[in-house]
N, C-alpha and C positions, 0 to 999 in steps of 0.2 A: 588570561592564564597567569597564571603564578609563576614564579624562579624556576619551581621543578617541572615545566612544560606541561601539566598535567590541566585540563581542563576540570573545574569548578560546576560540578551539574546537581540539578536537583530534579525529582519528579514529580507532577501534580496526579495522582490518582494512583489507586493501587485494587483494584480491582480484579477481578477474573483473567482478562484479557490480559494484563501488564503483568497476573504474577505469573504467567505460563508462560510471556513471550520476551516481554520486555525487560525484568530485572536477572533473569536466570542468564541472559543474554550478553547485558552489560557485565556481568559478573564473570567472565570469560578471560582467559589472558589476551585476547584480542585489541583491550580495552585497559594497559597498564595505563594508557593515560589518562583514563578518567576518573579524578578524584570525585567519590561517591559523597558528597555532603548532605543531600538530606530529601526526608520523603514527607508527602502530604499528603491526606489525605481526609476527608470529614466522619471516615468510620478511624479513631486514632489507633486500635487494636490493628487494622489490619495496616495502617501505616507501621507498626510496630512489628509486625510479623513479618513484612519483606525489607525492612533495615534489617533487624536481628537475622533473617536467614541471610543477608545478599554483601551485608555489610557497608550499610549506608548507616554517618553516622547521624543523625539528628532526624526528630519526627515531628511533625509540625498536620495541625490542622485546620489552619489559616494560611494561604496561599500567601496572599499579601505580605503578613509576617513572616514569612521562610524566604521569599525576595529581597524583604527588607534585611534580614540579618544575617544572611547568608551571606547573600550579592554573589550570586551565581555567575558564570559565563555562560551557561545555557542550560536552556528548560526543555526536560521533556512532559507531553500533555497527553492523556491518555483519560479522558470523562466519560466520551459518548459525543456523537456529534452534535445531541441538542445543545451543550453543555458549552464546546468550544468556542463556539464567535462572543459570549460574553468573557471568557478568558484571556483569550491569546492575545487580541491588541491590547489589553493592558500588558501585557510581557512587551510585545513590541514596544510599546508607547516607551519601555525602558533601554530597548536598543540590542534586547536578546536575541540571538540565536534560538528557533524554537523548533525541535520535532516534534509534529502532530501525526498522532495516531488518524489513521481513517477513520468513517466521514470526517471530512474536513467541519460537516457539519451536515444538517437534514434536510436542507435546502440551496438553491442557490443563492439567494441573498446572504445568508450564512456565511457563505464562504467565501462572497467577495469583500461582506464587512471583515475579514482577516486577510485577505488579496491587497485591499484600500490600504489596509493599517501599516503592510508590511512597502509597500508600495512607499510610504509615506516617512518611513523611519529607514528606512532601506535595510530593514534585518528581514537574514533568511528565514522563513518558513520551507522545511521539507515535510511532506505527507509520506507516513507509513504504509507506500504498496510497498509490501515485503519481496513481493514475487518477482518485480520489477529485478528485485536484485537477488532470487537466487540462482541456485550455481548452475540449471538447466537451461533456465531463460538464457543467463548470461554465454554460455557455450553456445545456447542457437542462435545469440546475437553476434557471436564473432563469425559466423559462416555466413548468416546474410550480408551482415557490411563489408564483407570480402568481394566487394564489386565484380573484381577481376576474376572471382570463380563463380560466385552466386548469378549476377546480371542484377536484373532490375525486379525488383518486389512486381508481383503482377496483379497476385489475389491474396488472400491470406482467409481461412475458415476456420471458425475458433466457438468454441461451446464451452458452459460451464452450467451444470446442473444447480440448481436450489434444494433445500429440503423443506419442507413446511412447518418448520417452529416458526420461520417468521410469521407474524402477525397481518403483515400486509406484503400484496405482492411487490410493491414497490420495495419496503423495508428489506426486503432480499436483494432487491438489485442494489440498491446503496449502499448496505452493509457488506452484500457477498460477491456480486457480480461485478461493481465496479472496480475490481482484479482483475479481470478481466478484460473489461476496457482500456482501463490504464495498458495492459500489458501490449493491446495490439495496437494500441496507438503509438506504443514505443517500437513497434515493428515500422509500421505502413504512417505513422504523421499522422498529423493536423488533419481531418475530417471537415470535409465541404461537404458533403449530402448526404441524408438518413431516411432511409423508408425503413418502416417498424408495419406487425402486422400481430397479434394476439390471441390466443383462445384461450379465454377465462371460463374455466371451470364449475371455478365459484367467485366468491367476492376477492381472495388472499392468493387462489391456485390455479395455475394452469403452465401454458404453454407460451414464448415469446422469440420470434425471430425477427432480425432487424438485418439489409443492407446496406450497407455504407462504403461512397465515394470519399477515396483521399484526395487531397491536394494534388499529389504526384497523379493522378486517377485513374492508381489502381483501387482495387474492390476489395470488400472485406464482407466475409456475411457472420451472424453473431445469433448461437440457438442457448437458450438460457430458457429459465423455467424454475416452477418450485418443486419439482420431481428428480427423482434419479439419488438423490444424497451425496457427499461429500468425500465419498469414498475412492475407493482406486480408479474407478471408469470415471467418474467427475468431469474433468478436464482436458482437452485436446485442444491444439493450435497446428498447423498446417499452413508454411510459406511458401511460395509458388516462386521460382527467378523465372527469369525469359531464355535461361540458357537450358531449361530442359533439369533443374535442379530442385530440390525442395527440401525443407526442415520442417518435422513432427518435432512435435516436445508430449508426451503423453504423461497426465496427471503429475506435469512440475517435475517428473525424476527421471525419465528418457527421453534422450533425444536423439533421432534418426534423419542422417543426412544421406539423400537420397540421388543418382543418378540415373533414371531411365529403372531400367528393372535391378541394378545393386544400387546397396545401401550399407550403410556402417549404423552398428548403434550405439550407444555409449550410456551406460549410467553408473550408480556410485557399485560401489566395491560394499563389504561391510566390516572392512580394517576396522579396529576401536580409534582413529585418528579422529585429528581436529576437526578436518572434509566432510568427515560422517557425519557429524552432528548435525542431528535435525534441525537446531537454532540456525546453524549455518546454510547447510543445505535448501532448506526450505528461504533461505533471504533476509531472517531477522538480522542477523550478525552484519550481513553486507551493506542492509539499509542505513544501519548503524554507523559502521566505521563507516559508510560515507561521507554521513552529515559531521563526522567529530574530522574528516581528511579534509570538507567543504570550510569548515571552523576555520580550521589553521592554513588552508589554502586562497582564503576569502574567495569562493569559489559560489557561483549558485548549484545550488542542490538540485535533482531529479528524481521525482518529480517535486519542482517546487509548487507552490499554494497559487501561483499563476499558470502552470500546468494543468492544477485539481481545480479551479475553476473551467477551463475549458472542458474539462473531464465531465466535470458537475451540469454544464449545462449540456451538451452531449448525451449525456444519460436521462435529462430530463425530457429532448427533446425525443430520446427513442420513448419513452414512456408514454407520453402525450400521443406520439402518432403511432402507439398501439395502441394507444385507449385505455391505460394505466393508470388510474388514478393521482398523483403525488401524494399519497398519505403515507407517512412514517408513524410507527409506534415500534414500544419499549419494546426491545428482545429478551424474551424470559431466559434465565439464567441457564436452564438447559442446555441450551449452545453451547 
């Protein structure tokens, strides 16, 4: 960091994803400390079109070259996951700071060739689950870790619907579902046992539920699929204590803490404030200022790339014992 405190960032990619979530984001008062220096990307027009909107000043479409004459204090990487394990240890290999967009990458070797790297260099890698860190999650994570009221996590039931643009059914779990996973492993821990079970439709569609033992051993069960869309019904999680207590988070934006037969619920208001903002609400902003609080606090990040490997192979192994193929392919831009 520079005299004026401000962190030194650049971005590699600017594509669909990064211009909807990630530069509108950064661009926030959230974010006075982060000096915007420069965007790359290998279409230079669209590298040009989110400086010019966001206010990043320098466009580059040579990674390399914007590392080298920048010299950044941290990179964000935002490709595709086939994209990242040839990228990001060379960031590391320099000693940066990096936020990665999810997948970490499309496989697990992928991602532990950036686990290895970071391991090695000992710079942080955080992965963008966003949800991890929005503002509902986070509310029904301060009720459960409330020991003394909550008790002890017992089960936890969690779904998240697919649509079928993906290409492959797995390429839904990697790209959409594994939100999912991330989010209830940030409930209920580290996972010791996975039965998974299937009904394939066709080659890309169907139907997929998985139980899974924690460490702690409590239960968790997970109903995913490429049906249902993206929409308000989407999304449920359901926490279970032993005091007779429990927390719904329904589709990211309510969440209902529960006693026997009452309950409270709480979600956003629709003030035009900071709170409301979708960027915020939905996680982008949180994921953010954590890895820039993680920077200046030499702090590891959550979930960091040693996380999203456990994540990664977890997800590989519910696939495998439903009978999921591992095959990823490109997501048409529709999404």
């Amino acid at each position: 960091m520079g005299s004026t405190g401000k962190i030194k960032t650049g971005v590699i990619g600017a594509g669909i994803f990064a211009e909807a979530n990630l530069y509108p984001s950064l661009s926030l008062h959230f974010f006075d400390d982060c000096d915007r220096a420069a965007v790359c990307d290998l279409k230079r027009d669209r590298a040009e079109r989110m400086a010019g909107k966001y206010g990043w000043r320098s466009v580059y479409t040579d990674y390399r070259e914007m590392l080298d004459r920048e010299r950044p204090d941290a990179v964000f990487v935002c490709l595709g996951g086939k994209y990242h394990p040839d990228v990001v240890p060379e960031i590391l290999e320099r000693g940066l700071p990096v936020f990665l967009e999810k997948p970490s990458s499309i496989d697990v070797a992928g991602t532990e060739k950036i686990a290895a790297a970071a391991r090695k260099t000992g710079a942080i890698v955080q992965v963008g689950h966003q949800k991890r860190h929005g503002l509902a999650y986070n509310r029904a994570r301060q009720i459960v870790l409330d020991r003394n009221v909550f008790g002890s996590i017992v089960q936890i039931e969690s779904k998240m619907h697919g649509f079928t643009v993906f290409p492959t059914f797995y390429t839904c779990m990697l790209e959409w579902q594994c939100h999912n996973l991330d989010l209830i492993v940030s409930f209920g821990g580290n996972i010791s046992d996975i039965q998974a079970m299937a009904f394939r439709q066709t080659e890309k569609t169907g139907g997929l539920i998985a139980m899974l033992r924690f460490e702690s051993g409590a239960l968790g069960t997970l109903a995913w699929g490429t049906y249902g869309g993206p929409g308000q019904y989407a999304e449920r999680i359901e926490i279970l204590g032993d005091r007779g207590k429990g927390v719904i988070v329904t589709n990211a934006r309510e969440v209902t803490f529960y006693d026997g037969d009452v309950g409270e619920t709480w979600a956003p208001d629709w003030n035009p404030i900071s709170r409301n903002q979708s960027h915020v609400f939905n996680g982008y902003v949180g994921e953010l200022r954590h890895f820039f609080d993680c920077i200046k606090g030499g702090q590891t990040p959550v979930p960091s790339i040693h996380d999203e490997l456990k994540t990664m192979v977890w997800l590989a192994e519910i696939a495998g014992k439903a009978g999921i193929p591992l095959e990823w392919a490109p997501v048409s831009s529709a999404l």
